[in-house]
N, C-alpha and C positions, 0 to 999 in steps of 0.2 A: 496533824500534818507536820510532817519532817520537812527542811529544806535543805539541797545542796549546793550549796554555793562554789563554783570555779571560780568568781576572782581572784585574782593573784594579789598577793604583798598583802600590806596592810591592811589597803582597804576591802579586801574582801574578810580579813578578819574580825575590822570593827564593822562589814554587815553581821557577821553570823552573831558578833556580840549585840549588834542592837536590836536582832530578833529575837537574843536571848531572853533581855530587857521587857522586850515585848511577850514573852511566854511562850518564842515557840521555839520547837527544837530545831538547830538547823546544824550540820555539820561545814566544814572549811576544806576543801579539794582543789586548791593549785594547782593546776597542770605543767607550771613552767615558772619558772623565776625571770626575774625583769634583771639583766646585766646591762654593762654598760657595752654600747654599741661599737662596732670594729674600726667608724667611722672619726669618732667623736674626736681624736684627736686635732684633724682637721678642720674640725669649728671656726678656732678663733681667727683662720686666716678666711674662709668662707664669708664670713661675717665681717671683717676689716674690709673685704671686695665690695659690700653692696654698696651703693649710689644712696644719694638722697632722695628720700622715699619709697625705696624700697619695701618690698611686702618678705615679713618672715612668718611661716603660718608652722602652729604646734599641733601634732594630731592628738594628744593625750599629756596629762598631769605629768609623767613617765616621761614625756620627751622634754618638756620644760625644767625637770628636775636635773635629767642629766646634761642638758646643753648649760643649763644656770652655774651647774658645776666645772663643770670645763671651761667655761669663761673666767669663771673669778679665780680656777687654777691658775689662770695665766695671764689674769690682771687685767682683763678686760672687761668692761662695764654693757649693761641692755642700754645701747642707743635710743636718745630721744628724736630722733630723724627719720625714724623707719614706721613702717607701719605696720602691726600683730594683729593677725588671725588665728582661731581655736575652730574648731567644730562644735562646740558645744559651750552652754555658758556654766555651769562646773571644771571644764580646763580655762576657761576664760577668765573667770573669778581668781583661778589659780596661778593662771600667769599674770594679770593683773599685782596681785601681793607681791608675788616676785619678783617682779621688775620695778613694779610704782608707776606703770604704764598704761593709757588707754590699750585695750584690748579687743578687736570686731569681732562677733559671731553672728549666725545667723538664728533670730529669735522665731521663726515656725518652722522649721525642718534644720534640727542640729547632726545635720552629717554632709559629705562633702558636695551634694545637689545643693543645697542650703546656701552653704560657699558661695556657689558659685554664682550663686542669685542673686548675692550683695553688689551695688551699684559701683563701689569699688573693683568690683573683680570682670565686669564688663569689659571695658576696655583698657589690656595688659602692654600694647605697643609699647617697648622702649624698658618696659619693670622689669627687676629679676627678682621672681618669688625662692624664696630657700624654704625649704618643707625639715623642719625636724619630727623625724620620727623613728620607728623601730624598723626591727629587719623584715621584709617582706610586706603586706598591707596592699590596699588599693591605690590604684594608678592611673585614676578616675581624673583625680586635683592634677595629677601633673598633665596628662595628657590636655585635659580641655584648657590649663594657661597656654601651654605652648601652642595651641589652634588659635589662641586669643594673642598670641602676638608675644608671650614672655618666655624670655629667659629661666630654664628651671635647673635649682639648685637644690640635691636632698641629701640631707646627713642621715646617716644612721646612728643615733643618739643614744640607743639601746637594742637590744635585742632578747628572743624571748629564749631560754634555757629550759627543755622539758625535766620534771622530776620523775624519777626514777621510784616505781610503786610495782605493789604485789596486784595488779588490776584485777584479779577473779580475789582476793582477800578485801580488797578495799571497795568493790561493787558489791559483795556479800554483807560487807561493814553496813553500806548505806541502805541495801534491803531490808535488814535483819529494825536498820533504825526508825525504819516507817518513811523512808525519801517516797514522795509522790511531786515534790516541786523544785524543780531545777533552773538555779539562776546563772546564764551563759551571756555575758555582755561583750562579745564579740567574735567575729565568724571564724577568727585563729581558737579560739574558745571552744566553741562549736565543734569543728569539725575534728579537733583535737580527742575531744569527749565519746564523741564515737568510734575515732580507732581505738581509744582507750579500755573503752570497757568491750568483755568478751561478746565476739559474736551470738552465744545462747541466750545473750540475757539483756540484747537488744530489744526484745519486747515489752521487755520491763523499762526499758530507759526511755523507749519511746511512747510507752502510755503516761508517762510523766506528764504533766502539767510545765511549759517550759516561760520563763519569764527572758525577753530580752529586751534591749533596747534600739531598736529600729526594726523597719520593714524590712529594708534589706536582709538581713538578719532572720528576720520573721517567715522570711522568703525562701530564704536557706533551708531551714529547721522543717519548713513542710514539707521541699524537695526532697531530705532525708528520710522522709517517714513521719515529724511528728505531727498530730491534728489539734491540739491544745494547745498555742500558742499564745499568748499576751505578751503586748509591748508594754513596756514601762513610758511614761512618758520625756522622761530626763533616765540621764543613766546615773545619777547621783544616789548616794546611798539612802538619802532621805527619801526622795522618789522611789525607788525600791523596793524600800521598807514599806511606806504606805499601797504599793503597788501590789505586796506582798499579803500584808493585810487584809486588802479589800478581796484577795481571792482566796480569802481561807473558808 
């Protein structure tokens, strides 16, 4: 079994390294580089605006990297007055380190259903939540605070940059390599990967074995055409990997 990994940056470099670890063959296919977002200047006054106890909620590692950066550009500190939410407890952990801060997620459903289930997010009268994240995504989180009575602020912290590939060279690359497992950890991922690769050899892409991390997602990937689906149950690399494992 080959695997192809889309995630972007690093971290999808040290999965395909820790499945190498592990003995299996997997290649690295980034669809898009993580920039900084068109927004991000506007942070530090954003964030000077909220009130005591405000909610800032981070949708990814990605958005807490570059808002972290943008603040301490400009000498500004993660307030201990506010209150952080992640989607998942791998960006939670992560902004946790970074700031030195409690961080809320929600622990059985890590996507923004989950969110919204936490006992803090019930009732928003009077809050203004600030969403950092990338360019484009769901509009789920904002829509349901502002029905819930909050004020909603979103940065675009980053944004995604497509890479530029021989797509019939690089989909021949990954047949030629035995790819039968494809790791796609979000729906800009996804739907990326199919306009990507040629329409002839969509059959081939879609008898793959697809691993993601949510239903939603899950949900997606069948719509498309694929019928071999598995969810991981965390999108963390180590999940993954054992996620990975258990379907060879």
């Amino acid at each position: 079994m080959a695997v192809l990994v889309t995630r972007p940056d690093e971290r999808g470099q040290q999965l395909v390294d820790m499945l190498a670890k592990a003995g299996v063959v997997a290649i690295h296919l980034p669809l898009f580089n993580i920039e900084a977002g068109a927004e991000l200047n506007g942070l530090p006054n954003k964030f000077a605006q909220l009130k005591v106890g405000d909610y800032v909620f981070a949708v990814s590692k990605s958005a807490v990297d570059f808002a972290d950066k943008a603040l301490k550009n400009t000498g500004f500190v993660w307030r201990d007055d506010l209150q952080y939410f992640t989607v998942g407890q791998g960006t939670a952990q992560h902004f946790a380190m970074t700031t030195t801060l409690a961080v809320h997620y929600p622990t059985t459903q890590e996507n923004s259903e989950g969110v919204l289930q936490l006992a803090a997010m019930q009732n928003l009268q009077g809050k203004t939540i600030l969403i950092l994240r990338g360019n484009g995504g769901r509009e789920l989180l904002s829509e349901q605070a502002q029905q819930r009575g909050a004020n909603v602020e979103i940065v675009e912290c980053y944004r995604r940059e497509s890479i530029v590939y021989n797509s019939t060279e690089q989909t021949s690359l990954c047949k030629r390599a035995g790819v039968q497992t494809i790791v796609a950890t979000s729906a800009e991922i996804l739907t990326q990967l199919v306009d990507f690769v040629p329409q002839n050899e969509h059959n081939w892409l879609k008898s793959c074995q697809l691993i993601t991390v949510s239903e939603r997602i899950s949900h997606l990937a069948q719509a498309l055409g694929w019928q071999n689906v598995i969810v991981s149950p965390r999108a963390d690399n180590q999940t993954l990997l054992q996620t990975l494992l258990q379907c060879r």
